[in-house]
N, C-alpha and C positions, 0 to 999 in steps of 0.2 A: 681358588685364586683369592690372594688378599685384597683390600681396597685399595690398597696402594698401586698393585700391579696395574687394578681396572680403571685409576685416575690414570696411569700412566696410557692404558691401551685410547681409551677417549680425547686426551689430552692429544699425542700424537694423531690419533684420526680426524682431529678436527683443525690439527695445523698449528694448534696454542706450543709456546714455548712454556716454559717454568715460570718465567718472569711475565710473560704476559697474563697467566692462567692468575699467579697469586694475585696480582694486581688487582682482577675483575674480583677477585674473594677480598678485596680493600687492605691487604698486606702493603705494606709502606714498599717503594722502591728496591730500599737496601735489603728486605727480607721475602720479598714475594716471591724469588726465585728458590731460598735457601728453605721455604717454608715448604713449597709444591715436590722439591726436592726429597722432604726429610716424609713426608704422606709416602711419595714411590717408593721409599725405601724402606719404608715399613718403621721407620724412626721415629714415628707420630702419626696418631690417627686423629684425622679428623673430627669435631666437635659434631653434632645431630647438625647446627644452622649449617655448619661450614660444606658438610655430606649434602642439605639439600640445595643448599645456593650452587656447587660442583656440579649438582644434579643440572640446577636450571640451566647453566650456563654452559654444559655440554648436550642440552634437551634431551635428556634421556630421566627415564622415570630412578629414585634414589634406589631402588629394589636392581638398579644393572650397577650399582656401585658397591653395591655392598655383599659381605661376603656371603657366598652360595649358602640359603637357608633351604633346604628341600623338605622341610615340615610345615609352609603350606605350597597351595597350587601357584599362587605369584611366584614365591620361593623359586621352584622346581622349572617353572618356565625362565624365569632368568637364569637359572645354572646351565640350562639348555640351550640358550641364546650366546651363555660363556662357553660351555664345546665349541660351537658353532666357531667362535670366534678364534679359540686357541688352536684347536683338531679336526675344524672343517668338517665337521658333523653336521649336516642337513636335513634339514625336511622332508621327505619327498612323498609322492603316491606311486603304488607298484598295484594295477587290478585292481581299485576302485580303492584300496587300502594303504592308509597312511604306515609311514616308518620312516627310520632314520637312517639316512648311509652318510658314510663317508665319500668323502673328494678327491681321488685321484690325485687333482694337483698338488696336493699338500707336500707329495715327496715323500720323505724319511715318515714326517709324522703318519700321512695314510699307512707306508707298510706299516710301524709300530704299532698302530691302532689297530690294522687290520689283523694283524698275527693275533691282539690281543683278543679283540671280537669273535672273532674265530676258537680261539678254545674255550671261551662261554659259551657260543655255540654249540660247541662240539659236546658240553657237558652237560647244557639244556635238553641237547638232542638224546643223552644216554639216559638221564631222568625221562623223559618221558617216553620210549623206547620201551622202560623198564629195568633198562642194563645197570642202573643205581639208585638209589633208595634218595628222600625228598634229603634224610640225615647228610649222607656222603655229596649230593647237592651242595646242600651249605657249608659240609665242609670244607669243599675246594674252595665256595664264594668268599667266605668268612677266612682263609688263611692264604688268598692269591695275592702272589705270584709262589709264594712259598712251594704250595703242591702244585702248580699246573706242569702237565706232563704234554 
């Protein structure tokens, strides 16, 4: 998810308009809204101050505004926190052991996810089964949805 989308998903959850959000970033009147605008739209990326002033001003740390880094552990937790928010991906404990499921409520998005989940499953379960080699693994990883059967 770009940082635009995630100014925009913040922005909405905290109740800010366009015009109000640019304002609190010290955007003159006539461009606060045109500014927050052009960020959602992927038309302009925020400056480093403008990302963490966004940050302050929504209280969320700069690492949930910015685009999904999964090289390192901050990284990978906030791309986690983004499923969460886009695909209803959750936390959970099952037997004493943490994982992650999906939300029912989601709708459309749950079944899409689920069907997808599901033939990862199904092809982690034949690796380790033995029914396919670690190679034919990443093949399917490395070229899905191309080969999923």
């Amino acid at each position: 998810m770009a940082i635009g989308e995630r100014i925009h998903h913040f922005r909405l959850l905290r109740g800010f308009t366009q015009k109000y959000l640019g304002q609190q970033l010290g955007f003159s009147d006539s461009q606060a809204d045109v500014r927050i605008a052009q960020y959602e739209k992927g038309a302009r990326s925020p400056k480093e101050n403008y990302l963490n002033a966004l940050a302050d001003i929504f209280d969320v740390s700069p690492h949930a505004l910015a685009v999904p880094d999964i090289d390192s552990y901050v990284g990978l937790m906030h791309t986690l926190f983004t499923l969460e928010d886009l695909y209803g991906l959750h936390i959970d404990e099952i037997d004493g052991e943490l994982c992650l499921r999906l939300d029912k409520a989601k709708g459309t998005t749950y079944l899409s996810m689920f069907d997808m989940f599901h033939a990862w499953q199904e092809q982690a379960e034949k690796l380790k089964s033995g029914e396919i080699t670690q190679e034919e693994y990443d093949q399917w990883r490395y070229n899905y949805p191309k080969n999923a059967k």
